[in-house]
C-alpha positions as CSV (number, residue, x, y, z in Angstrom):
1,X,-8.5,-26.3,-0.2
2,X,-9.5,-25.9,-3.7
3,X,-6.7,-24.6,-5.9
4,X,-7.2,-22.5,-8.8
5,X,-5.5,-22.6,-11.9
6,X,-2.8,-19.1,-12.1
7,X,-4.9,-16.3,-13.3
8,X,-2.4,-14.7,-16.7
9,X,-2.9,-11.2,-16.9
10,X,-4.0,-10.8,-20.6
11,X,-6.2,-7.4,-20.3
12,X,-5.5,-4.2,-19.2
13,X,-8.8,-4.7,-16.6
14,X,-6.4,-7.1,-15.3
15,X,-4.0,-5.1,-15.1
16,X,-5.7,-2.7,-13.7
17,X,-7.3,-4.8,-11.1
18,X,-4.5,-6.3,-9.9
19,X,-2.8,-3.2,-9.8
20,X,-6.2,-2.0,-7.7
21,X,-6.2,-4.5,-5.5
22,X,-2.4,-4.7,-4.6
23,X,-2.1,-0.8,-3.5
24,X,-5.3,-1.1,-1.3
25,X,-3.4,-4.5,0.8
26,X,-0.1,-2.5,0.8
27,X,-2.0,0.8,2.3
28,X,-3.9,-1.4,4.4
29,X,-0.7,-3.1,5.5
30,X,1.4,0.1,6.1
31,X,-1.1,2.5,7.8
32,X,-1.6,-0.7,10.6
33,X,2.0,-1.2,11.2
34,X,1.9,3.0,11.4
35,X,-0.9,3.0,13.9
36,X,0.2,0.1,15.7
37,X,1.0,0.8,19.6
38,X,1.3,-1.0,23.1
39,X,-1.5,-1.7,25.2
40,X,-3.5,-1.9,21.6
41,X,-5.3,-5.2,21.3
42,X,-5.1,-7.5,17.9
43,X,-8.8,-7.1,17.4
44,X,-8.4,-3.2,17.8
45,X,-6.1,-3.4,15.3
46,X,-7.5,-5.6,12.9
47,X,-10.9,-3.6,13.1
48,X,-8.8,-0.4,12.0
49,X,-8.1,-2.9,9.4
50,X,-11.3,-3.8,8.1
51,X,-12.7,-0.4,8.1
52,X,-9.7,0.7,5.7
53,X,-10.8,-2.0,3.3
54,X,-13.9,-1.1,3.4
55,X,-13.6,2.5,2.8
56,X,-11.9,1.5,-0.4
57,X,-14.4,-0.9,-1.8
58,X,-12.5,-4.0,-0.6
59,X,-13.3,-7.4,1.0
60,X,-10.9,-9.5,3.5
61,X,-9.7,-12.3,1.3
62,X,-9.5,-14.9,4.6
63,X,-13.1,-13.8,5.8
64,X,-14.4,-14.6,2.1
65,X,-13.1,-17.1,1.0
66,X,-12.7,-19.3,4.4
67,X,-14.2,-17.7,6.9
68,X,-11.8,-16.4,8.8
69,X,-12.7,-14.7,12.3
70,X,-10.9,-11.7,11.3
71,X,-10.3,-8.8,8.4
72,X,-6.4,-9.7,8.9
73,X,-4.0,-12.2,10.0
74,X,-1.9,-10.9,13.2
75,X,0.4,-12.9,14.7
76,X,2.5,-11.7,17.4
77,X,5.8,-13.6,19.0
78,X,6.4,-16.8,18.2
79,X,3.0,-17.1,16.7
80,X,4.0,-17.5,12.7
81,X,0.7,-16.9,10.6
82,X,-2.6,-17.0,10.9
83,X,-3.1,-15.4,14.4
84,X,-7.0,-14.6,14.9
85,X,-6.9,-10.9,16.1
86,X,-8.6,-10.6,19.7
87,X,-9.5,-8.8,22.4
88,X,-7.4,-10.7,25.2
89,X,-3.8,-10.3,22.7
90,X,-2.6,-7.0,24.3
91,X,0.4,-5.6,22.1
92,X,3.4,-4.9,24.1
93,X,6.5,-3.0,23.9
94,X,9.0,-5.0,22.1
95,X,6.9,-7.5,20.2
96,X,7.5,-9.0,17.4
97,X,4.3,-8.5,15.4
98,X,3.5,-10.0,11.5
99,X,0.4,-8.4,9.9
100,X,-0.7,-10.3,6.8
101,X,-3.3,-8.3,4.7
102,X,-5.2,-10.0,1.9
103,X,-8.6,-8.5,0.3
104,X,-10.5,-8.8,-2.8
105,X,-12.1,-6.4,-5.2
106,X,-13.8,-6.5,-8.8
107,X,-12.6,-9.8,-8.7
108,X,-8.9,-9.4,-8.0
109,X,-6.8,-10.8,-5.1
110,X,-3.8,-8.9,-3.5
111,X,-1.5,-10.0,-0.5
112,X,0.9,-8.2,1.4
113,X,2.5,-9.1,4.9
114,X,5.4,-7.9,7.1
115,X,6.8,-8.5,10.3
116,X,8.0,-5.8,12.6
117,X,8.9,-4.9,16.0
118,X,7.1,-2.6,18.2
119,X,9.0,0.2,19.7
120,X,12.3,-0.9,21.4
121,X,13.5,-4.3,20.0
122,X,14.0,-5.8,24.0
123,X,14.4,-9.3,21.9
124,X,17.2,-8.4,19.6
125,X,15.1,-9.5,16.7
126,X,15.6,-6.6,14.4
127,X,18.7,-8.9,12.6
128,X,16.0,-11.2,12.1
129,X,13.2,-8.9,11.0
130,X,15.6,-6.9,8.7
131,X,17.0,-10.3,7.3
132,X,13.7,-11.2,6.2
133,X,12.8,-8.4,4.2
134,X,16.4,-8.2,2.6
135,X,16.1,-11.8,1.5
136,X,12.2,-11.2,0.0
137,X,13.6,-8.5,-1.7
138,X,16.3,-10.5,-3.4
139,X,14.5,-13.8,-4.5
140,X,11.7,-11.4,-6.0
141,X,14.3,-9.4,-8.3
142,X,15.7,-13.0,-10.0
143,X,12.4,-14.2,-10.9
144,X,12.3,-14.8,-14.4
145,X,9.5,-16.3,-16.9
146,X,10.3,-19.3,-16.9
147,X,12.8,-19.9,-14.1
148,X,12.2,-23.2,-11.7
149,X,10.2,-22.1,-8.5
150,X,12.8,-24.1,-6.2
151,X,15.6,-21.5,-7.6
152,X,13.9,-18.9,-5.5
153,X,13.2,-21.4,-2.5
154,X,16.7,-22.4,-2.9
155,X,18.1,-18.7,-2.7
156,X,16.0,-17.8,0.4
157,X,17.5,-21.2,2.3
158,X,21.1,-20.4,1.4
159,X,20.6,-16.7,2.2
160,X,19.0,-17.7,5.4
161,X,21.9,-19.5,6.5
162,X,24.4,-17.5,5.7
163,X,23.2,-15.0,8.2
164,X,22.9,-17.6,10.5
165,X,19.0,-18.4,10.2
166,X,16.5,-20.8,9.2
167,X,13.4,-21.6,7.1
168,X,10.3,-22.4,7.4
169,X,9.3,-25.3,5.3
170,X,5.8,-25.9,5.8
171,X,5.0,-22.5,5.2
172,X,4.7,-21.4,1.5
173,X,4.4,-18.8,-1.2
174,X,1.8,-19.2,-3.8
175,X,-0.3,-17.6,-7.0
176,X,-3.0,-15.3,-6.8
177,X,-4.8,-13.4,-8.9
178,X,-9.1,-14.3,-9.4
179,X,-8.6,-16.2,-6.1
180,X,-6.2,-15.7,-2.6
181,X,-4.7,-19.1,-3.3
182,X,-4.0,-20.5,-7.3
183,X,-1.2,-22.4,-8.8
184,X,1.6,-22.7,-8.2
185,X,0.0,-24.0,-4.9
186,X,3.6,-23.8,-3.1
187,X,6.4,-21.2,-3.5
188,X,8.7,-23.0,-0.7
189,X,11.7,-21.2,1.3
190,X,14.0,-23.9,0.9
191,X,15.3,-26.0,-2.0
192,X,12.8,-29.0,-2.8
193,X,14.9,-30.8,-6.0
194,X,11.2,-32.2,-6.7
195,X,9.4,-29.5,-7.8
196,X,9.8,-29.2,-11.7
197,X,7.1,-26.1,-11.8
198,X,8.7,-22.5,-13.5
199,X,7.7,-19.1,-13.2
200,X,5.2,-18.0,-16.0
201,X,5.2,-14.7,-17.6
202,X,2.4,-12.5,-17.0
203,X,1.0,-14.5,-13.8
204,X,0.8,-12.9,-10.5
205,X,2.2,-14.9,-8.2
206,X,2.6,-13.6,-4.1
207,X,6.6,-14.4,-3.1
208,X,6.9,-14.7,0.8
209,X,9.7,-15.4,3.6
210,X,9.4,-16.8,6.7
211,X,12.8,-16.7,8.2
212,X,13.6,-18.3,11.6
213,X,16.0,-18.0,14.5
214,X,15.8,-22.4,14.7
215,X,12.8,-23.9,14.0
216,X,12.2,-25.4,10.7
217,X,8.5,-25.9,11.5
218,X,5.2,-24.2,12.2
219,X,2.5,-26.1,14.0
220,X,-1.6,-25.8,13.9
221,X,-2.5,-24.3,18.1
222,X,-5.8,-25.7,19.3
223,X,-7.8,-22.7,18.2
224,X,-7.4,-24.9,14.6
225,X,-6.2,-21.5,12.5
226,X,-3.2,-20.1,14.6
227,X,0.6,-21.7,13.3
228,X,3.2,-21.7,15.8
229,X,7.0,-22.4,16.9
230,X,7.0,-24.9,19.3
231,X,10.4,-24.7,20.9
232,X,10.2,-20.6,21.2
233,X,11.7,-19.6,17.8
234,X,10.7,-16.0,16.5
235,X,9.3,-16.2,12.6
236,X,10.3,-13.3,10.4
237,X,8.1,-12.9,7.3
238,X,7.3,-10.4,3.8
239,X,5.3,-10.5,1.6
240,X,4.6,-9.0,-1.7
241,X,2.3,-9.5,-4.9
242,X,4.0,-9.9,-8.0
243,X,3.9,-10.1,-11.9
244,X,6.2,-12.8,-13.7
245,X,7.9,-10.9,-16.7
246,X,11.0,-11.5,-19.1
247,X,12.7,-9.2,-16.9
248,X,12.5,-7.9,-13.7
249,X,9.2,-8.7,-12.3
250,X,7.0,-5.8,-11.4
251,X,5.7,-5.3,-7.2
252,X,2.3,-4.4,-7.1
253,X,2.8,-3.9,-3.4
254,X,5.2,-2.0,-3.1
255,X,3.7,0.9,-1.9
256,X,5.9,4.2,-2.8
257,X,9.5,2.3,-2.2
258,X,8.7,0.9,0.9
259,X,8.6,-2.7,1.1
């Protein structure tokens, strides 16, 4: 995978574009979760998902840029990331489903995920689920220009376990911006003491958790896209585009409050 250096927002056409970009993936992301029901397949729902791309002039990000056999990534139990949508996956009540949206247009990346659970939580996941997003939420409003990347991987980790969860470690934030993935190539969820890289002011940069009940680790299924827990750990994650500022950074996707 090629990795682009992190696009600085300079203009206000990139400002604007981003800005574009991010609030079609949030939309996107929000009115699938909204429409989202059992005995709904993952491809039904990720065709609902391409045509509301399309309508607003955008292009999946995956399906571009890697040919990816799907508009969106939906992953549903202990699936993590990456799940192809399909006809056999039949949504049931209960599930713990992730939706990841990414799309491009004029030029201009955005990404947005989130994990929920559909209908009655049968699993007692919604700790987990709600845990996640708190956590996202936090790390994203103490990023500073300038701050070291493993401060915010090291603030997800210790939050994580303080309410008795995990991290994913093999599973990363990143930039964004004139492509899906740029520099920083990893935004980790857990403290590496390795990586010197900090936080640049004016780059867009997309911050994600991936919060588990045990597992540490995702692994590549057969279908060679798919990641997976392996010992039957549920995977939590958010997701949001975001500009690096002095202050507190501004969320392009966050759609009218809600995250």
């Amino acid at each position: 995978m090629l990795i682009e250096k992190n696009m600085s927002l300079q203009t206000p056409r990139d400002w604007e574009g981003m800005a574009a970009i991010a609030r079609i993936v949030a939309d996107t992301l929000q009115q699938m979760k909204a429409l989202a029901k059992p005995g709904m397949s993952t491809k039904e729902l990720d065709d609902l998902g391409s045509r509301l791309l399309k309508d607003q002039g955008a292009r999946s990000a995956p399906t571009k840029d890697y040919h990816f056999p799907g508009a969106t990534c939906i992953s549903v139990n202990h699936q993590v990331a990456h799940g192809i949508p399909s006809s056999a996956v039949i949504l049931q009540e209960g599930d713990l489903i992730n939706i990841d949206v990414s799309a491009e247009k004029d030029g201009y990346y955005g990404d947005n995920g989130a994990s929920f659970i559909l209908g009655v939580d049968h699993k007692g996941l919604s700790p987990l689920v709600a845990a996640s997003q708190t956590i996202l939420m936090g790390a994203i409003y103490r990023i500073r220009a300038g701050q070291k990347i493993s401060e915010t991987g090291k603030y997800i980790e210790q939050q994580a376990r303080k309410m008795g969860f995990a991290t994913i470690c093999n599973l990363t934030g990143h930039g964004i911006g004139r492509k899906l993935h740029e520099e920083p190539r990893e935004i980790p969820n857990y403290f590496d003491r390795f990586n010197r890289q900090r936080f640049k002011k004016n780059t867009t940069v997309a911050i994600e958790t991936f919060i588990s009940t045990k597992a540490k680790v995702v692994e590549e299924l057969h279908d060679g896209w798919t990641l997976a827990t392996m010992d039957g750990s549920y995977v939590a994650q958010h997701e949001h585009t975001i500009v690096v500022t002095d202050g507190a950074p501004v969320i392009l996707t966050l759609n009218n409050g809600i995250a």
